[in-house]
C-alpha positions as a Markdown table, in Angstrom:
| # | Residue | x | y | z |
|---|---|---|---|---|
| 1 | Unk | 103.8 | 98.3 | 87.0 |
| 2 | Unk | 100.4 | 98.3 | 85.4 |
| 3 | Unk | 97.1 | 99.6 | 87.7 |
| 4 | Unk | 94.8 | 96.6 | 87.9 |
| 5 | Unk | 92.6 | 99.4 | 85.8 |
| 6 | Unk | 94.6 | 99.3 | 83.3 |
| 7 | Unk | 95.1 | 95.0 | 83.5 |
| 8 | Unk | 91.1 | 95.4 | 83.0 |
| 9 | Unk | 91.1 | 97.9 | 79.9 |
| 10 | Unk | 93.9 | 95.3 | 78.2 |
| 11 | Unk | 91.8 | 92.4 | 78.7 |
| 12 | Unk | 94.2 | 90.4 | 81.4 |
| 13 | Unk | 91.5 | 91.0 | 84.4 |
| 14 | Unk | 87.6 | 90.4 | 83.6 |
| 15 | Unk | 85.2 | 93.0 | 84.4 |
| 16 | Unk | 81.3 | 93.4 | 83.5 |
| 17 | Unk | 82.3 | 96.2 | 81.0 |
| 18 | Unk | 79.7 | 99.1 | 80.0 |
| 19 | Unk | 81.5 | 100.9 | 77.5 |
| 20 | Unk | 84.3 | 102.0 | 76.0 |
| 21 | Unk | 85.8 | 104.6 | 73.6 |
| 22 | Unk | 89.3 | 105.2 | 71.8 |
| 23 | Unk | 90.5 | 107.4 | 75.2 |
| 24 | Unk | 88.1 | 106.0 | 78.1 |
| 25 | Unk | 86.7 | 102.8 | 79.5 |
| 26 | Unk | 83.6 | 102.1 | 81.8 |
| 27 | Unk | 83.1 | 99.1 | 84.0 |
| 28 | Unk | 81.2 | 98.2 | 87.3 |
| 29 | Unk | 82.9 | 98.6 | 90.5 |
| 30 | Unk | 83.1 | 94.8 | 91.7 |
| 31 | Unk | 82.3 | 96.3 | 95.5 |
| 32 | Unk | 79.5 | 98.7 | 94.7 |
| 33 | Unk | 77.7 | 101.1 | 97.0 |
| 34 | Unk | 74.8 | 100.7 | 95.0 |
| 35 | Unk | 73.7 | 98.4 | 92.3 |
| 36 | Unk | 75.0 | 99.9 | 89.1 |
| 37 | Unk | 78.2 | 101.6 | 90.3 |
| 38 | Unk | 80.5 | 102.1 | 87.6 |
| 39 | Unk | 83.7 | 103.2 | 87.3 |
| 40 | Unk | 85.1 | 105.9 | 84.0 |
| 41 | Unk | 88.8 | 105.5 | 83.5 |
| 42 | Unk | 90.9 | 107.2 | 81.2 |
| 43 | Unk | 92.8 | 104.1 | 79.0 |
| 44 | Unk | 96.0 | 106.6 | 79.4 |
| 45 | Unk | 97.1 | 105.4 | 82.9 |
| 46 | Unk | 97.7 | 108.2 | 85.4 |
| 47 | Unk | 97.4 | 108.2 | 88.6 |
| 48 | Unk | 95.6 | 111.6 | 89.7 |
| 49 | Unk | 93.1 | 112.9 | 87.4 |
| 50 | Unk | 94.3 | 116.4 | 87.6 |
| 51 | Unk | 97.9 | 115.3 | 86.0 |
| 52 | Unk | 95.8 | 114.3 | 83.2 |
| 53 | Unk | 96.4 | 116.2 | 79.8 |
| 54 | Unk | 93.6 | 118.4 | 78.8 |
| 55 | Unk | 92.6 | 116.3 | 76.1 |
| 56 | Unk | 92.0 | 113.3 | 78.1 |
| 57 | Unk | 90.7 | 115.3 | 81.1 |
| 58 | Unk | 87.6 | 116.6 | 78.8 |
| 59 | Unk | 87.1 | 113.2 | 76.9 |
| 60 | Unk | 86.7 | 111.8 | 80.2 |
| 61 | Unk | 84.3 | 113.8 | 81.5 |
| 62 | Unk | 82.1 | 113.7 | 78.1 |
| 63 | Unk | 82.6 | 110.1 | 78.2 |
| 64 | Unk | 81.5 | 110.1 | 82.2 |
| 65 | Unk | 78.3 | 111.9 | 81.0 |
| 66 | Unk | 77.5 | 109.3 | 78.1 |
| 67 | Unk | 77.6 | 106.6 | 81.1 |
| 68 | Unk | 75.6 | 108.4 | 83.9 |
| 69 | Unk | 72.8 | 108.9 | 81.2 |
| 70 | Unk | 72.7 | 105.5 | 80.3 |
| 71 | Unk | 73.1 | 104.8 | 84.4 |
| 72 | Unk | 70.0 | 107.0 | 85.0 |
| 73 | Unk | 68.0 | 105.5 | 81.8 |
| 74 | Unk | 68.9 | 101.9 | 83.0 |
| 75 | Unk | 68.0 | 102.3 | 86.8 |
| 76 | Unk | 65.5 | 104.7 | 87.0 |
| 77 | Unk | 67.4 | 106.6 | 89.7 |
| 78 | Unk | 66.8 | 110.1 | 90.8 |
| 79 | Unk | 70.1 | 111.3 | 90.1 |
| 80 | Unk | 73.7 | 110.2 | 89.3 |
| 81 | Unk | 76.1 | 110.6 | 92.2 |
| 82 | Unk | 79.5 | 111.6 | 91.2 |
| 83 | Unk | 82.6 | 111.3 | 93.1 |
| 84 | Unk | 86.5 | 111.3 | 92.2 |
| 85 | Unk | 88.6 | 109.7 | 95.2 |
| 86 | Unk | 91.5 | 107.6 | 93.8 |
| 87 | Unk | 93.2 | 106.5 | 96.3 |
| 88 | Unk | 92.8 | 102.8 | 96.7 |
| 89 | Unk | 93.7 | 102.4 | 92.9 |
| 90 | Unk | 96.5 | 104.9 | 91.5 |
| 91 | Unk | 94.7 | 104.9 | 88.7 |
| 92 | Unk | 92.4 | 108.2 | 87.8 |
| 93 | Unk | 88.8 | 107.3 | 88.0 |
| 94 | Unk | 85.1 | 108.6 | 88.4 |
| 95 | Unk | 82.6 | 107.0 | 90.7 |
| 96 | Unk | 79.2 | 106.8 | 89.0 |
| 97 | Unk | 76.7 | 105.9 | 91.5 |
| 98 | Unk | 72.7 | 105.8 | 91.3 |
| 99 | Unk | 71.6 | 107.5 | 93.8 |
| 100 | Unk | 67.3 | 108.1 | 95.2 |
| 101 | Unk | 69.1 | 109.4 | 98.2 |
| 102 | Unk | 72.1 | 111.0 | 99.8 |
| 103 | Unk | 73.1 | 108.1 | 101.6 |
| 104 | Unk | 73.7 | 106.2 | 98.4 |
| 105 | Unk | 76.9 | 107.9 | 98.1 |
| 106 | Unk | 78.0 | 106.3 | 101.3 |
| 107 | Unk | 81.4 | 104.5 | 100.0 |
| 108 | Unk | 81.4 | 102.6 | 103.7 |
| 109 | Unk | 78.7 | 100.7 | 102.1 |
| 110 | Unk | 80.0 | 98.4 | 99.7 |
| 111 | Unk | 78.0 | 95.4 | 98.5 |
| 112 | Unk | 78.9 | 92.3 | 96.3 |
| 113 | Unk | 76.2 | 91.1 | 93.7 |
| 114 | Unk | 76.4 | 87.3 | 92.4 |
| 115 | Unk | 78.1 | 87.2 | 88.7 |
| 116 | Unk | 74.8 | 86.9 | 87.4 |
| 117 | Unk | 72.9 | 89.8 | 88.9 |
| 118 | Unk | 76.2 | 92.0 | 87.7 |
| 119 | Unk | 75.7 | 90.6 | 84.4 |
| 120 | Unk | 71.9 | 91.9 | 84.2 |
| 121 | Unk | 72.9 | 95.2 | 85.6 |
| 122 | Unk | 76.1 | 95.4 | 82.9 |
| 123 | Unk | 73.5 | 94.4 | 80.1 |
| 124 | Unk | 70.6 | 97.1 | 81.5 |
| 125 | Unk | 73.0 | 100.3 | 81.2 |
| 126 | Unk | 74.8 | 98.8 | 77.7 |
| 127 | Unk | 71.2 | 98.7 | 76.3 |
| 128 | Unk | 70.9 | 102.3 | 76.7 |
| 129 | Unk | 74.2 | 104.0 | 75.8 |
């Protein structure tokens, strides 16, 4: 059965998409910790990142860079937090987070933004990757 990750890459579940290349696919994270979470997923569906072939391993990563710089450009943020947990979707992923402080990162934090605000956010880190 398909990950609801990869129901999002094929177009069958919406999402406020940020990018997207021939291996990897970047979309907010519809219950961020902080405004501009985004999640990088490899369009190859697997669930634990380290079962990943090499070649999809290191386009992720290079593609996870590409986002966090247009993250950091597009929120101003300090730094971008990185964090690979994968257990609520079997689905490999990376957590992009903007983070000013530590606490940030705090994944007990979870937020909802109305459709529009995630639209503006979507369109901020788009204009700068």
């Amino acid at each position: 059965m398909a990950s609801i990750f990869s129901k999002i890459i094929a177009g069958e579940i919406p999402c406020y998409k940020i990018a997207e290349d021939e291996r990897c696919f970047a979309f907010l994270d519809i219950n961020p910790v902080a405004p501009g979470h985004t999640l990088v997923v490899p369009k190859n569906e697997t669930d634990y990142i380290f079962d990943l072939t090499d070649e999809d391993y290191q386009a992720m990563w290079q593609f996870a860079r590409k986002v966090a710089q247009a993250l950091k450009a597009a929120t101003g943020c300090v730094k971008v937090g990185v964090a690979v947990i994968g257990l609520e979707v079997r689905h490999a992923h990376i957590h992009l987070v903007p983070m000013n402080s530590e606490g940030d990162m705090n994944f007990a934090n979870k937020s909802q933004f109305p459709a529009e605000r995630m639209q503006e956010i979507a369109r901020n880190i788009q204009a700068h990757f």
